[in-house]
N, C-alpha and C positions, 0 to 999 in steps of 0.2 A: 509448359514446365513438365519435366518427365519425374511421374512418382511410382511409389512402389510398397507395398505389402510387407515387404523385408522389412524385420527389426534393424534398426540400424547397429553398427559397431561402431562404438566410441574410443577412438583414434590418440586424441591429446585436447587436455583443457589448458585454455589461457588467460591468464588475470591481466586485466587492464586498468590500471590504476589514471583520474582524470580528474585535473579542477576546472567546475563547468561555472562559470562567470554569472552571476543571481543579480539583474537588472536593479532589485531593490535588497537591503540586507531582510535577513527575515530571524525574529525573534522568538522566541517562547521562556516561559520558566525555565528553561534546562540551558541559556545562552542566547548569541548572536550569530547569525551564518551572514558571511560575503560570497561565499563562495563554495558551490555542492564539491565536495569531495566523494565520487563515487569509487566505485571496485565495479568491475565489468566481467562476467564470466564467458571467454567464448568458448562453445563446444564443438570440436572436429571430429567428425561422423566420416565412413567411407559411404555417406549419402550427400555429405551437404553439412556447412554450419548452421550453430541455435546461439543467440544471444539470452543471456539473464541479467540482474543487475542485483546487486545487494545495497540493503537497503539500509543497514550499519551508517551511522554517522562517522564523520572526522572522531571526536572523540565520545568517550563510555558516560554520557549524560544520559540521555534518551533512558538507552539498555547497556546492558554489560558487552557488548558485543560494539566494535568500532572497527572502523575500515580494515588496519593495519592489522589485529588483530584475526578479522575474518582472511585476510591475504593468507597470512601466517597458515591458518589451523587448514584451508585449502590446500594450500602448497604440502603443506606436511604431512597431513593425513588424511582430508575426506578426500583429493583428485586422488592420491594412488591407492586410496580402500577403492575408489571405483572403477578405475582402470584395473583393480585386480580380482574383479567380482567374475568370475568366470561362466555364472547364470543368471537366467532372470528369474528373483525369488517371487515378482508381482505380476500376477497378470491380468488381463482385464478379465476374464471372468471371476477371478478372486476379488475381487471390488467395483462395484457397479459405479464407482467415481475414478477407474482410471483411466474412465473416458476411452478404451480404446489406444492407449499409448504403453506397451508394455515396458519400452523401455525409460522412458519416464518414471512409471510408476512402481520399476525396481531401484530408482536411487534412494529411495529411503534405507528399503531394507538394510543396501549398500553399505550405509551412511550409519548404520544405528548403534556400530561400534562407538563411535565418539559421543560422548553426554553432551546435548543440548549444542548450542553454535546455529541456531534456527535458521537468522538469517544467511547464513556463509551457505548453509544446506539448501536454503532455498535457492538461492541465488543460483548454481547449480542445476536444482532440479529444473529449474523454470530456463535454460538455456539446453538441459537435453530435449524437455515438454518443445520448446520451439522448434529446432530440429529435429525432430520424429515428425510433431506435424504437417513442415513443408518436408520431409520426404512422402506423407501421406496427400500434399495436395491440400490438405484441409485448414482454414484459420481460423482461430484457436478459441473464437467467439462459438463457432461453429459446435466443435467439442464439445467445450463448456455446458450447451446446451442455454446459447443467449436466446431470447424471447423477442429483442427492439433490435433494430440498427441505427440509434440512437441513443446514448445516454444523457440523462441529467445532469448537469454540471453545477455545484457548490466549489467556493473558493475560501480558503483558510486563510487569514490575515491576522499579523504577527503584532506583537506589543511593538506599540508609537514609542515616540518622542512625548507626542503633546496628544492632547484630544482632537485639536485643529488636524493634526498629520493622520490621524488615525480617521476620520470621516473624509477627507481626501482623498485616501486610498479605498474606502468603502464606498465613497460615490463613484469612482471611476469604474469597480467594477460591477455597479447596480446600473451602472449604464450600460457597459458590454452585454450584461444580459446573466449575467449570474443568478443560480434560481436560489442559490441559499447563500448564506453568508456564517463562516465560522469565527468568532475573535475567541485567541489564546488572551488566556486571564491568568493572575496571578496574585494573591496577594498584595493588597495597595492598587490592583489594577482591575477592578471588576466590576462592582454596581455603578459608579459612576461613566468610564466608558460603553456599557453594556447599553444604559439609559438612555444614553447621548447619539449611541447609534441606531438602538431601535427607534427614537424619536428622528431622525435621518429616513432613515428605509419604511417607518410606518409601520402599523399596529399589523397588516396582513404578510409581510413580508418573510421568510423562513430563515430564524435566526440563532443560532448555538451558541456555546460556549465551549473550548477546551482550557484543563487547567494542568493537564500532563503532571498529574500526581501533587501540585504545586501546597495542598490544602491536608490539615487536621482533623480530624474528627471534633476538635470545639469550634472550627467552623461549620458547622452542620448550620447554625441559624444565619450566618451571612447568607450561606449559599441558597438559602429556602428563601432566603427574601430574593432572590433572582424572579422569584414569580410573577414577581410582580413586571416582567417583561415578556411575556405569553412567549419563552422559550421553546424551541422544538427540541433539544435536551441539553444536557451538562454531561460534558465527557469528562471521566477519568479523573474529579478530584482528589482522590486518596491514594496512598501506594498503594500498587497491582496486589501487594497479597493479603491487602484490610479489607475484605470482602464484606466483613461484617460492619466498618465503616458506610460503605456502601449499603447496604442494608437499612441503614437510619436512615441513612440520608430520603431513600429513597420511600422511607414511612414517613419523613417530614416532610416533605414537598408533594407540586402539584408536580412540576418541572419532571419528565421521566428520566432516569439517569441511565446512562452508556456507558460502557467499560469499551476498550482499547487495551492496555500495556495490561490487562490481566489475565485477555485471553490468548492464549497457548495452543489453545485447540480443540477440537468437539469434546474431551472431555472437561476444561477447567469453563467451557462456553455452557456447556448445560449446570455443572455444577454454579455457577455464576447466576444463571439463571431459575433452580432450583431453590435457591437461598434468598433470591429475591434482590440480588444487589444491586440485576440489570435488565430492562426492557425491551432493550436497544444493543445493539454487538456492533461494532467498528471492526471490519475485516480487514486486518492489513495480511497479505498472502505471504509476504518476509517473513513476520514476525512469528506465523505461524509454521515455517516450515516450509510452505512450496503453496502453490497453487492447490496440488490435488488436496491438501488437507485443507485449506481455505473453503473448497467446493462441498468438502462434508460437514462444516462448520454452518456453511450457507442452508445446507439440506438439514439441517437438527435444525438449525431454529426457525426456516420455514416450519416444517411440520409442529415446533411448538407454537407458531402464530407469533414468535419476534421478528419484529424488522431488522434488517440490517442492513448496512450501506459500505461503499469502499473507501476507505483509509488512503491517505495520499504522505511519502518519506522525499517530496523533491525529487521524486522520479526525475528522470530523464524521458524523451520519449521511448526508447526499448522498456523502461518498467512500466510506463505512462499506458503503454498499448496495450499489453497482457491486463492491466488494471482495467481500462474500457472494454473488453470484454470482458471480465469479471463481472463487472457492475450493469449487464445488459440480460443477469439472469432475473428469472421471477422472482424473485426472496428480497433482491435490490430495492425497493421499496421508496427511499429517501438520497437527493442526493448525494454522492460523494465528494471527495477532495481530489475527483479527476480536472482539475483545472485545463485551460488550456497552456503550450506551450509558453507562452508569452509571460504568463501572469509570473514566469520564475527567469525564464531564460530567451537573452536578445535571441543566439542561435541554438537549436534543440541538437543532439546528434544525431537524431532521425531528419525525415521530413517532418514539417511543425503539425501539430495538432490542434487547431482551429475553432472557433465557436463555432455554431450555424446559424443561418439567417431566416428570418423570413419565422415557418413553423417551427425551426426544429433551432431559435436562438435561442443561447443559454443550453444546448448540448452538444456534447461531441460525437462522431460517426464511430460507431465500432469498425476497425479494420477487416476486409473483404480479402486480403489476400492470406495465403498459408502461412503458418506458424504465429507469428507475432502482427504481421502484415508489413513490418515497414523494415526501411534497409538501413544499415547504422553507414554513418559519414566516417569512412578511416584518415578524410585528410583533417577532419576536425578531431580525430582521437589520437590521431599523430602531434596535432598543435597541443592539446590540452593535455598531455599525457604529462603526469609528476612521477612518474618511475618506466623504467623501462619495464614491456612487456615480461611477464613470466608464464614457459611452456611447462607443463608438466604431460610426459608423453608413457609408452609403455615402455 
């Protein structure tokens, strides 16, 4: 492969809008999903294409932000604020986390016209991040500054039918090899599945909760009796901006509480952490804007002594990859919701991403090649496409 030192120049971005067929439906408090609705950002460099993915749901449950929407605010205004950035305001000596990617680590500044849109920005940033790094030769584990070539693999499993269908699917994947197991909880839906499956997988086995905001502040005493199932934590029962919710909670229980949907970025991750609301940080690199801000998020709370682990939106594999090297740095700690391909999708748009056997069951290989490492399937995003392509050029 022939690479190069040259900054790239970004040529025209393309949105690929895709519904990617989800082998089992998958639930939370916020709905039901049959079927991933992604946004796909491709970037055309005179080096070479970068793939990104946004991580926006079909609809504004989750966040305020949803497919159609990020489509929109791309099209209209972050691809031609960036296509008409005529410098690069970031460089890597300006931030010892732009890894060496200048032109990566100017789409923010790019970008900072428009208020918030995180995920649409990331999406983006993390498709030039790709293509700069295979012009550079380098995979994107590499940068990052991953530590394993291997990660830990936990899987997120979504509210049942019944309790029978919900240990079904929680045995199947305590057999593949999964080293943790997360059930979304809900109102009506929590001590008693919780119970039923920690008594399945056993008093030693590595067990969560997510409640994705689902929960009140007069639930503080439900959720402290969670204790009573030697939890590895409880994510995100309150809304994102009740921090002080979070703050009881977290004096009432043994259970250590984790935020997700509150952290925005190394400032609201320290101030979260400062206040006492969190132990634990959920890094999703969407949510927070891109990769590069993910990696300083990661760096602040290393140096405070919190764990953190990676966050998983039904990636595809192009978001699936950039997240397994994410989660391969030091601070990574506990597993994340890097599943393998399978646990969501019969066929991935990458090549699939696999357990390991043997030593390394129940994790996945960080990818070895440049940028992202793996190559997207255009006759599977030709089948699955629910809109036609849209280019935005100079």
């Amino acid at each position: 492969m022939t690479t190069t030192t040259r900054t790239p120049r970004i040529e025209a971005i393309e949105l690929h809008r895709v519904e990617v067929p989800l082998v089992r439906p998958f639930e939370t408090s916020f709905g039901r999903e049959t079927v991933r609705e992604a946004l796909l950002v491709r970037v055309r460099t005179d080096t070479g294409d970068g793939w990104g993915e946004c991580v926006a749901g079909r609809d504004p449950f989750y966040s305020a932000e949803y497919v159609g929407g990020a489509a929109s605010v791309i099209e209209r205004y972050l691809a031609p604020a960036l296509l008409d950035a005529r410098e690069i305001r970031a460089v890597a000596g300006d931030d010892p986390r732009s890894v060496g990617v200048p032109l990566a680590a100017s789409v923010a500044p790019a970008l900072a016209v428009v208020a918030g849109h995180r995920m649409a920005k990331g999406a983006i940033e993390a498709a030039v991040l790709d293509a700069e790094l295979r012009a550079q030769g380098r995979p994107m584990g590499e940068a990052f500054g991953a530590v394993r070539g291997w990660v830990d693999c936990g899987v997120s499993v979504g509210i049942a039918s019944t309790i029978e269908e919900l240990l079904d699917e929680v045995a199947g994947y305590a057999e593949a090899g999964y080293r943790r197991i997360k059930l979304k909880i809900k109102p009506g839906w929590d001590v008693v599945p919780v119970g039923a499956v920690r008594e399945l997988i056993g008093p030693d086995a590595l067990l969560q909760v997510d409640a994705n905001t689902a929960y009140t502040a007069d639930d503080i005493p439900l959720l402290a009796s969670l204790d009573a199932f030697g939890l590895l934590l409880i994510e995100q029962p309150f809304a994102e901006e009740d921090l002080a919710a979070h703050a009881r909670l977290a004096s009432a229980c043994e259970t250590p509480v984790c935020l997700d949907e509150s952290i925005l970025d190394v400032t609201t991750a320290v101030d979260a952490i400062e206040r006492g609301a969190t132990s634990v940080v959920n890094i999703k690199p969407g949510r927070m804007g891109g990769y590069l801000e993910a990696l300083r998020v990661h760096d602040v709370c290393r140096a405070l002594d919190v764990p953190v682990w990676c966050g998983g939106m039904l990636e595809t594999g192009i978001g699936r990859a950039a997240n397994v090297a994410l989660a391969a740095l030091p601070g990574f700690v506990l597993p994340g919701d890097t599943s393998a391909s399978s646990r969501y999708y019969a066929e991935d748009l990458t090549e699939p991403f696999e357990l390991g056997e043997g030593e390394h069951r129940g994790q996945l290989q960080v990818p070895d090649a440049p940028g992202t490492g793996v190559t997207v399937r255009e006759e599977l995003l030709r089948e699955w496409a629910s809109a036609a392509p849209v280019v935005i050029s100079r």
